[in-house]
Structure formats: structure tokens, C-alpha cells
N, C-alpha and C positions, 0 to 999 in steps of 0.2 A: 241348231239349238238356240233359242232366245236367251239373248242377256238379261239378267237379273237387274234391279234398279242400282245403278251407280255402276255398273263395269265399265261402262267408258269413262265416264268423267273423274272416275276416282284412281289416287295409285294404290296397288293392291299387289298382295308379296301372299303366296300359297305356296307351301313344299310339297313336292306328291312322293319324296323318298329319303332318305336320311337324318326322318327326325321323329321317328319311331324306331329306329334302329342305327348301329354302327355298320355304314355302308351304304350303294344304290342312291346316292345323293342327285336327286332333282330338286329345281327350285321353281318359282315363276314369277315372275314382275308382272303385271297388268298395268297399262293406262291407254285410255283414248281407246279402245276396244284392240287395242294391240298386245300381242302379249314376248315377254323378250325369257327365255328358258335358260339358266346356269347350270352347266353338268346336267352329267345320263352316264350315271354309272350302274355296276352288277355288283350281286354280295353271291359270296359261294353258300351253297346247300349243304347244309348239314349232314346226318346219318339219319334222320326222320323222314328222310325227303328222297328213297331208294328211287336211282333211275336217274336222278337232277344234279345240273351238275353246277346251272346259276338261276339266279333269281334277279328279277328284274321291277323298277313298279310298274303298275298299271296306269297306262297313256293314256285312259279314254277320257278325263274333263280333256285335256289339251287337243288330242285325235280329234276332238268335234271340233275345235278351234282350229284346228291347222292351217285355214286359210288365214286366220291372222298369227300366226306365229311367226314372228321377223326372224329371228331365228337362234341358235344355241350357241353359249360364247363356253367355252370350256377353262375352268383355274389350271388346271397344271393335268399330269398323264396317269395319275391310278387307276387303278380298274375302278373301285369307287366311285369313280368319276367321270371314264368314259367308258364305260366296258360293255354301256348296252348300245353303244354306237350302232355296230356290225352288224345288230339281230335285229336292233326296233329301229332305225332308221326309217324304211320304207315305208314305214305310218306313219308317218309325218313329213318325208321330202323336205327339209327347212338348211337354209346355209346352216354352215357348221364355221365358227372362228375361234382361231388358238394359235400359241406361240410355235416356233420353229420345232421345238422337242415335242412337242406334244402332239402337234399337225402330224409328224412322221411315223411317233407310235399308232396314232389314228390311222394315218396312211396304211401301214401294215396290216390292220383289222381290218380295211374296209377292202383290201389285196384280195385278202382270205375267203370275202363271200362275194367276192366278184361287185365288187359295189363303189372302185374307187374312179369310176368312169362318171357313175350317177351323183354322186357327191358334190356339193360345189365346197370346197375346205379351201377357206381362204385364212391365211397366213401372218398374222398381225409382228410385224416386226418393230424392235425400239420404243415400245411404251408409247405408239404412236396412237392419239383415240380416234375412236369411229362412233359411228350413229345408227343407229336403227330406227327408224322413226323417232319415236321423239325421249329413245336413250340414247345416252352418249355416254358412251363404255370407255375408259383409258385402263389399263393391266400397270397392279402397283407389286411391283417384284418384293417376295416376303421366302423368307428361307421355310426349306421344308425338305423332307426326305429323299425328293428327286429334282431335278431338273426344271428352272422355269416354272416354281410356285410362285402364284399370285392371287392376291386382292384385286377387288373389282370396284372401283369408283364408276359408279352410275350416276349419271345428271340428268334431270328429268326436270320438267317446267315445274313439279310438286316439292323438288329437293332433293336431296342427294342424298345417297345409298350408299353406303359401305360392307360387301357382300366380302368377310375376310378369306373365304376358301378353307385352306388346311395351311396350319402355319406356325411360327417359333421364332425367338426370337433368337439368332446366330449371325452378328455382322461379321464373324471371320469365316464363314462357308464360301468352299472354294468354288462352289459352281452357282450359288444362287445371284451376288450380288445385290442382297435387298436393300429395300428400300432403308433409310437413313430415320434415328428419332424424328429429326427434324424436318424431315421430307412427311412423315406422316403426324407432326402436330401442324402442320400447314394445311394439310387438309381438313384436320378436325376445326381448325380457325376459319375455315372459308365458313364452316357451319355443317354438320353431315347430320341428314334428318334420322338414317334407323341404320341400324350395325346391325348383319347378320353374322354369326358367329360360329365357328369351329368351339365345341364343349367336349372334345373327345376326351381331353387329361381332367379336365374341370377340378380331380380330386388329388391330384397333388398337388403339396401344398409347395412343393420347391420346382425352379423355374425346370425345364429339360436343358440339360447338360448338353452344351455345341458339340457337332461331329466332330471335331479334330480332338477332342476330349479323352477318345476313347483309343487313338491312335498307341501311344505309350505302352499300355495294355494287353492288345492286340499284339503285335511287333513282339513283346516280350513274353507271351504264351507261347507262339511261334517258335522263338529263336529255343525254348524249352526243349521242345520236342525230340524223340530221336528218331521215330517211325513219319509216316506220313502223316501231313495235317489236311484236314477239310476245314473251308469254313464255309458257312450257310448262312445268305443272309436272304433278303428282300429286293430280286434283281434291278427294281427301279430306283434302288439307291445308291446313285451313281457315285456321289463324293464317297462312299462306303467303297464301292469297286475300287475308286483309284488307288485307295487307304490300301486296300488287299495288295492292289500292283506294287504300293511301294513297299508294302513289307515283304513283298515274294523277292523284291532286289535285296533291301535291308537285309536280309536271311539267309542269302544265297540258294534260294530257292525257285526251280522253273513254274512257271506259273501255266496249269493247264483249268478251260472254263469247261462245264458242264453243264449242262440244259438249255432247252431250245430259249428258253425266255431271256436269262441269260446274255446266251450269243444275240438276241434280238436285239436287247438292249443296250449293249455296249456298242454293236454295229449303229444302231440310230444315234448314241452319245458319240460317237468319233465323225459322225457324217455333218451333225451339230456341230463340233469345233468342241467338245468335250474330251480329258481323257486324250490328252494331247502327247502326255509324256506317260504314256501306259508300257506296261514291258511288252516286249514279243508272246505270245499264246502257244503253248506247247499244244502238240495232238497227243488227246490220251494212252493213245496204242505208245506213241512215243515216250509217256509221262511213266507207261508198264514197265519201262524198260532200266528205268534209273533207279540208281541208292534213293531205298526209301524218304531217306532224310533230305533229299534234293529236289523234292515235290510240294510243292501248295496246290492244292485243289479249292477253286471255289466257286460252288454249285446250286442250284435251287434246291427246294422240299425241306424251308426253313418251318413251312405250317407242318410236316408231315401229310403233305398230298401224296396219292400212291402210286400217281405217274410220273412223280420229277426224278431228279436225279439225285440226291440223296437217297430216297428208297431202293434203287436199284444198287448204289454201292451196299448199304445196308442190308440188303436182301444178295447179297453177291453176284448178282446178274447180268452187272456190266463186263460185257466181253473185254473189254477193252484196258480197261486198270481197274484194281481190288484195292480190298482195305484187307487188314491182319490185324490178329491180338497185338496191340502196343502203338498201333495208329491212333490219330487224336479230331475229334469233331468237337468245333466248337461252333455255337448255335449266337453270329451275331444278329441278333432277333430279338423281339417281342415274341410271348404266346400269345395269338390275338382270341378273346373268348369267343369260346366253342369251337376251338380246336385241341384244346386239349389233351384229348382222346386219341386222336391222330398220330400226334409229337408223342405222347405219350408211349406209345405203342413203338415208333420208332426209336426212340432213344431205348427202349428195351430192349429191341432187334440189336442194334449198336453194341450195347455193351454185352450183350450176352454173348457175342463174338469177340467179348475181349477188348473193345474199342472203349477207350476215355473219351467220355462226352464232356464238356463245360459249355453252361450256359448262361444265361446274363443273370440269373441269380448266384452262379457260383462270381463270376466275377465281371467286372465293370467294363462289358465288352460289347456292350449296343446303349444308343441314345436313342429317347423319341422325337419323332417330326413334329408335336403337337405340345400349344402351350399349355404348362401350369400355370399354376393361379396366381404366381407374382406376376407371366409375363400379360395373362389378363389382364389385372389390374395396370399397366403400362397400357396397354394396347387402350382401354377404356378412359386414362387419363389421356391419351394423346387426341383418340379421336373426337371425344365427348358428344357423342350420339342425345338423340333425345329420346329416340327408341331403343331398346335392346331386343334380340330377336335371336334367341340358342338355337344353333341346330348341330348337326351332325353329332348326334349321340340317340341312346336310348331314354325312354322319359327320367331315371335318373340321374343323367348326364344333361336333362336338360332344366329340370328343375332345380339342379344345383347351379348351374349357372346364372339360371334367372333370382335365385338366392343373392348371388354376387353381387349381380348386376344392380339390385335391388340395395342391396348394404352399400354399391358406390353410387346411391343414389340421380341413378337413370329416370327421369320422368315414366315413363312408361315400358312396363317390361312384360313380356309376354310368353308362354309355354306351349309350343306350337307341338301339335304332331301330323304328321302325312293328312293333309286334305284341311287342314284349320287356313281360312279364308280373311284373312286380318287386311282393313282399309288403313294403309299406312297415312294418306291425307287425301283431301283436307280436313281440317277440325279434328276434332279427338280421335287420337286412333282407337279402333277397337277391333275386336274377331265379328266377324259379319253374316260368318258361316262356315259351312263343312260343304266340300267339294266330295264325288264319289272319288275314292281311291283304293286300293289295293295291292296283290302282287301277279307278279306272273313269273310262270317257271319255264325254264327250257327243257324239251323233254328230246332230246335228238336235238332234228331238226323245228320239231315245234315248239308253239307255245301254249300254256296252258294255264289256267287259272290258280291258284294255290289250294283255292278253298273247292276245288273240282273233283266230283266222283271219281274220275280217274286215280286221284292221288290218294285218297284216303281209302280207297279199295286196296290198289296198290300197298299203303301202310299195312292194314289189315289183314292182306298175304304172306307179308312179310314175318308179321308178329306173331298170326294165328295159322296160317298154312292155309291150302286152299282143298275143296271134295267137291268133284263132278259126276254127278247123277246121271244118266240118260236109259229113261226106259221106253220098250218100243212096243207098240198094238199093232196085231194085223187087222185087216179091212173088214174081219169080223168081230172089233172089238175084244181080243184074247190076247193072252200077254204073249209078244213074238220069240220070248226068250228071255232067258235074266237078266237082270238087270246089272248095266254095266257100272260099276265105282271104279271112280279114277282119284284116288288122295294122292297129293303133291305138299311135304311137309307136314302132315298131322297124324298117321297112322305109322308107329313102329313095326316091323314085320318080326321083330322078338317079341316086344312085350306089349303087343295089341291083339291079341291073339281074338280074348273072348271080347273083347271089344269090336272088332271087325264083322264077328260072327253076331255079336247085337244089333250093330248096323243092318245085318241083311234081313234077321227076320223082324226089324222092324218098318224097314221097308217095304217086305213082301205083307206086313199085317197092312198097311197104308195101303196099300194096292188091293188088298180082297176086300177092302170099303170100299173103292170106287165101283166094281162092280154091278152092281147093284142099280146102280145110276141111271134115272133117264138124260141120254144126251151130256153127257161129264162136258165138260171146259180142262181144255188141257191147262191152261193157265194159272186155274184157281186152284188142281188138283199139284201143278209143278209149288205154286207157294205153300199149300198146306202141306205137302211134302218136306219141301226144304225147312221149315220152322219146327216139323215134328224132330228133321235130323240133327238143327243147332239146340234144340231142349237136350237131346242124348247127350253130344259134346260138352255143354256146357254143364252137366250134370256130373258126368264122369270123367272132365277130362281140367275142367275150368278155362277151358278155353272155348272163342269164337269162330271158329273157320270165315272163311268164303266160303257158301257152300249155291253150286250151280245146278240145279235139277232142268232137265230136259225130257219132256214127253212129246215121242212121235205117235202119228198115227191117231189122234182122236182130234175132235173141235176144237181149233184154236181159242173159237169164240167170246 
């Protein structure tokens, strides 16, 4: 594919995911015809999306690039972030670089599709920087929900980049060790041409409350209890686990974990030097066995997913240890939008068994990883960008920041969404263009477009049910028999009665028109069929089926 005028010579910054939505964050740098990618993460599928279980963006501006892609430097280990490693990788072959945590989680996904052979994941230890042609990437440690968040100082011949990732500002987290004020007003001094930005909190107005904040709280819901407790958090946040660990001692409580992700992740946080002074791990079969009151459980299925393991205690399913009327879940979590529905549904399952839920609305028992607007304003005052550049939200997470940005008067602020083609220098910056971009879905093993017949049929199944037609002529043109209807979803067998029966003879009237015919077209006669059959439904029933008509036996033609 030919470059357009100024792709080489110009620096140029494209998102192809995370700035049309919360999630799936890809980024791109351009110069000199090279181009350098930050994160390749997944967002989960809603309930519109029957069958999907992630969604990914669409690779193709970069896919046609790939021989110039130096290659992907990954912030820290969310799925957000990296999640579409394991699935899209192999469209683009490109090194992968990331810190010690994160390399490992990666390691694991790339286990899972047989892919950790092909990979070249190189390992960037101590804030040491590298190059990529003509970037020069150094990792600036900034606290955040898991392990080994960071900023990306980019140095490029055009100027320097300040790409913040996901972040907050917490200099007493016990696993991050971020960077210091004054580690990061020395950078904004050296001069930082464009800040890309994390807008995820953008709307509150007070800063996010430090992890150890919430400690107090936690400990002392706990110590409350007289049944067994769960708590449910966000397994990649680690300084949260350890929190758990030390209230399951503080409590005198055996600490058993639950779910694969979980156990994934605390296994890679101990392998890291994390989680050093964690308690011993009870086995659940084992956790079955003790006074209720001598249990901590803490398990995945904080979004209400319906394969983790909150759902199975909740659903009573786990062989292994149960919950009872006077057991206590409490949800240290966020509801992240659009899930609601989910959580919703499980906490209902919970208590209607009796079980006390508290969640971070009843009391002050989860912090976010993401800054508010005073620690924006810091972050802004330290670095003093000449560009501002929001991403990681939905467009009103991203116009509100460019609001900000704009009120601490940034010279130029910008409102990017997935495929917006902006010339960061030289001369004035400006938007340049629109790249193709999109999404794509995992369907199983495949992938698929979003906006693909498959999936909006599929929707349309779901919602409307599906009726399969097939009627068949023998080699004299006469009908071989009746016509068979197969409804799946759309016809009650109580109360469709004269309905079904309308169906037939309006079928068999369809059919004693074609007769007549020189030479019929099965094709023309399967869609004037099918259209006569969705008038019926939509007339008597207001709904649209799928509806499949098949004629054998005449001229395909």
C-alpha cells in the first residue's frame, strides 16, 4: 500500500482502539516510514454480541504495514492492554517488549495457543531504554491497579512523547514504586512535545483514594462477620491480594483462592518477587471442612461472568466448599459499564440464598486505578505538553478531558477517536486524516468482523427466532410432498395453533402460483416465498424471524 504525502517524514500518532471506547487500547507512532504500536488489548462482549466472548480492533491500516512495524512495547498487563496478544499476533509477527510482570502474564497467553516459541518477548528490566529505530522508548513506573504500571517517554528526532498508559497518582503502593513529582517535572523541563492520556475517571472531581486507604475497612467488615466471607475483586490487582492476605491473618482466618485467573495470577506475582509475605493457600475441599467463621475466600466473578467462580459458589455448584444463609460477599470492585446486568443478576442469586452482599457503594471497600481530575491537573502541571491527546475513554470521556486540557491551557488539544490520523510535527499540528479501522470479534476459534452477516443474523435469531422452509418437486414438476416447516423459537405449540395452520395454506396458495410457470427459477420463487412468509409474521405476530426457504427440484437458474 503506498504512503500518503508525509508518512515518512512526519511524526504521526493514530489510535486504532481505545478511544472510541473503554477498552481494546491500541495506539501507533509513525516516523520515517516506521511505525512503533503501544498495547493490543481485548474488551469483553456484551449480551448483543450471542456466541462472542471478545472483541478486538481491526489490524488492517497496520497488517499492510507490518513490514514496517518495529514492533509493540506493552504499559503494564490488563487485558485492555494485552489481551489480543494470543489471537492477533500472527498478523503481524512484530517483537513484543514489556516488563518482568507483564512479559509473564503475556508468557501464559502465548502457552495457551501454542505461540510462545514464535514470539520474540523481550524483557526490559530497571527502566533501562531501548530503540527502535529512530524511537527511544524508557518505562516511567506510575502506580495503577496491577503490577509494573507505566508511562512511556518516547524520544524521537521530532520530540518527545509522553504516552501516560493507565495511572494514579499513590506514592505509598506497595508494589508499584512510581515515579517521584520530581522525577516527572524533570521530564516535562527537558520539554515533552504531545501527552497522550488515560481520560478514564476524567469526571471526578476528587483525586482516587491510594490502595492502602481501603485496608482499615476491609479488615474490619471481615473481622464482623460470623459465617463465611468472600471477597471478589479484580485478580490483577495484586497490592489488593496481598491486602486480602493480610486480613485473612489479621482475622484469624485460613485463606482459600478460587479461580483459574486468580491462581494465574498470584502464581506469576510470587515468580516476580511479589507477595512475598503472602499466607499459606488453603485447598477448598479443605476450606469445606472448617468453622464457618475460619474461612476467607477470595475469588474471581467480580463483573458477574458466568464462568468464574463466584457464580458457581452462588449458583451452589462448587463441589468443593458452599456458601449458606448468613455467609457475607463483599464485591471489592468497580461495576465497569455494561455489566451491570450480569452483577446484577448475581447479587440477586446471592441474597436470595440468604447471603449478605456489600458492595463499594454500601461502603468504602475498593479504589480506582485511574486518575481524577486534581491528579490530572498535577500530571499536566508537571509535564507541560504542548499537545494534549485523550484517549482511553468513550468520546465523552474524551471530550471532557480535552475540556481540561483546554481550561489548563495546552496549546493544542485534540479529540481523537479509533482511525483519527493527527501530524504531531513538524509545524502546526493538525488531524490529517482517517485511517480504516473497526472491530473484530472472536467467534470460537475465529475471527470476524462486527459489522458481519454472520453476527447480525445471529442477533436476529436470537430476538426474532428462526423458520426453515424446504419444499420439494419431482422430475415432473409436481409437488413431492408437503412441505416441510421447521420453527426454532417463533411458533408456540399452545397458543399458535391457527397461526401455524395460516402458515400452511399460505404456503400451499404460493405454491399453486407457481404452477402455471414456463420454466420457474427456484431462487426467485424461494425469495418471493420467504417475503410472503415474513408479511404473515410481521402482521400477526410483530415480529421478524430468519426465515430460510429451500426449493428442490426445479431450475436453480
Amino acid at each position: 500500500m503506498a504512503d500518503w504525502p508525509g508518512e515518512s517524514s512526519d511524526l504521526l500518532f493514530v489510535p486504532l482502539g481505545g478511544s472510541s471506547e473503554i477498552g481494546m487500547n491500541l495506539n501507533l507512532y509513525g516516523l520515517l516510514g516506521k511505525w512503533l504500536m503501544v498495547d493490543f488489548g481485548t474488551s469483553f462482549a456484551g449480551e448483543t454480541l450471542p456466541g462472542i466472548d471478545l472483541i478486538f480492533p481491526d489490524l488492517s491500516f497496520i497488517e499492510k504495514r507490518k513490514r514496517n512495524l518495529l514492533g509493540l512495547v506493552l504499559t503494564h498487563g490488563h487485558e485492555d492492554h494485552i489481551g489480543a496478544i494470543a489471537h492477533l499476533w500472527p498478523k503481524l509477527k512484530c517483537p513484543v517488549y514489556a516488563t518482568p510482570f507483564t512479559a509473564e502474564l503475556v508468557r501464559e497467553k502465548l502457552k495457551e495457543e501454542d505461540l510462545l516459541e514464535q514470539v520474540e518477548l523481550n524483557i526490559i528490566q530497571d527502566g533501562k531504554p531501548f530503540s527502535l529505530g529512530s524511537f527511544e522508548i524508557r518505562y516511567i513506573p506510575l502506580a495503577h491497579s496491577i503490577p509494573e504500571g507505566h508511562a512511556l517517554e518516547i524520544t524521537t528526532p521530532r520530540g518527545v512523547i509522553f504516552h501516560t498508559g493507565d495511572w494514579k497518582l499513590d506514592p505509598d503502593s506497595t508494589v508499584a514504586g512510581p515515579a517521584s513529582e520530581a522525577a516527572l517535572r524533570t521530564i516535562g523541563k527537558k520539554g515533552v512535545l504531545a501527552m497522550i492520556g488515560d481520560s478514564t475517571n476524567v469526571f471526578n472531581k476528587e483525586a482516587s483514594p491510594p490502595e492502602q486507604s481501603i485496608k482499615p475497612n476491609l479488615q474490619k467488615l471481615v473481622a464482623e462477620q460470623k459465617g463465611r466471607v468472600v471477597i471478589t475483586t479484580f485478580a490483577s490487582n495484586v497490592e489488593r491480594v496481598e491486602t486480602v492476605g493480610e486480613i485473612a491473618e489479621a482475622t484469624g482466618r485460613h485463606l482459600v483462592i478460587i479461580g483459574r485467573s486468580m491462581k494465574r495470577i498470584i502464581g506469576a506475582a510470587k515468580k516476580c518477587g511479589y507477595l512475598k509475605n503472602f499466607p499459606p493457600i488453603l485447598k477448598e475441599e479443605d476450606g469445606g471442612y472448617l468453622p464457618r467463621d475460619k474461612v476467607l475466600i477470595l475469588c474471581t466473578g467480580c463483573q458477574g461472568e458466568i464462568r468464574a467462580a463466584l457464580n458457581g459458589l452462588a449458583g451452589d455448584v462448587n463441589k468443593k466448599i458452599h456458601l449458606s444463609a448468613g455467609d457475607t460477599v463483599l464485591f471489592s470492585s468497580k461495576m465497569i459499564p455494561g455489566n451491570e446486568l450480569p452483577i446484577g443478576r448475581l447479587i440477586n442469586k446471592l441474597v436470595a440464598r440468604g447471603i449478605k452482599v456489600i458492595t463499594e457503594k454500601d461502603a468504602d471497600i475498593h479504589v480506582s486505578g485511574h486518575p481524577g481530575e486534581p491528579e490530572l491537573v498535577k500530571m499536566y502541571d508537571w509535564i507541560r505538553p504542548r499537545i494534549a491527546i485523550p484517549v482511553h475513554g468513550e468520546p465523552r470521556h474524551i471530550h471532557a478531558h480535552a475540556e481540561l486540557a483546554e481550561k489548563l491551557q495546552v496549546g493544542h488539544v485534540f479529540r481523537p477517536k479509533n482511525g483519527t490520523l493527527i501530524r504531531l510535527a513538524p509545524g502546526p499540528p493538525e488531524i490529517i486524516g482517517e485511517v480504516e479501522t473497526g472491530y473484530l470479534a472472536l467467534d470460537g476459534k475465529r475471527l470476524l468482523s462486527l459489522a458481519s452477516n454472520t453476527l447480525s443474523e445471529r442477533r436476529r435469531m436470537m430476538e426474532n427466532g428462526v423458520l426453515a422452509i424446504t419444499i420439494t418437486f419431482d422430475r415432473g414438476g409436481k409437488l413431492a410432498g408437503r412441505p416441510v416447516i421447521q420453527p426454532f423459537g417463533i411458533l408456540c405449540s399452545a397458543n399458535d395453533v391457527q397461526l401455524k395452520l395460516d402458515l400452511y395454506d399460505l404456503i400451499m396458495a404460493e405454491i399453486s402460483t407457481w404452477a402455471p410457470r414456463d420454466e420457474p427459477h427456484a431462487r426467485f420463487l424461494e425469495e418471493e416465498l420467504r417475503l410472503a412468509v415474513l408479511r404473515l409474521f410481521r402482521h400477526e405476530t410483530g415480529k421478524r424471524p430468519l426465515i430460510s426457504v429451500t426449493v428442490t427440484g426445479l431450475e436453480k437458474g
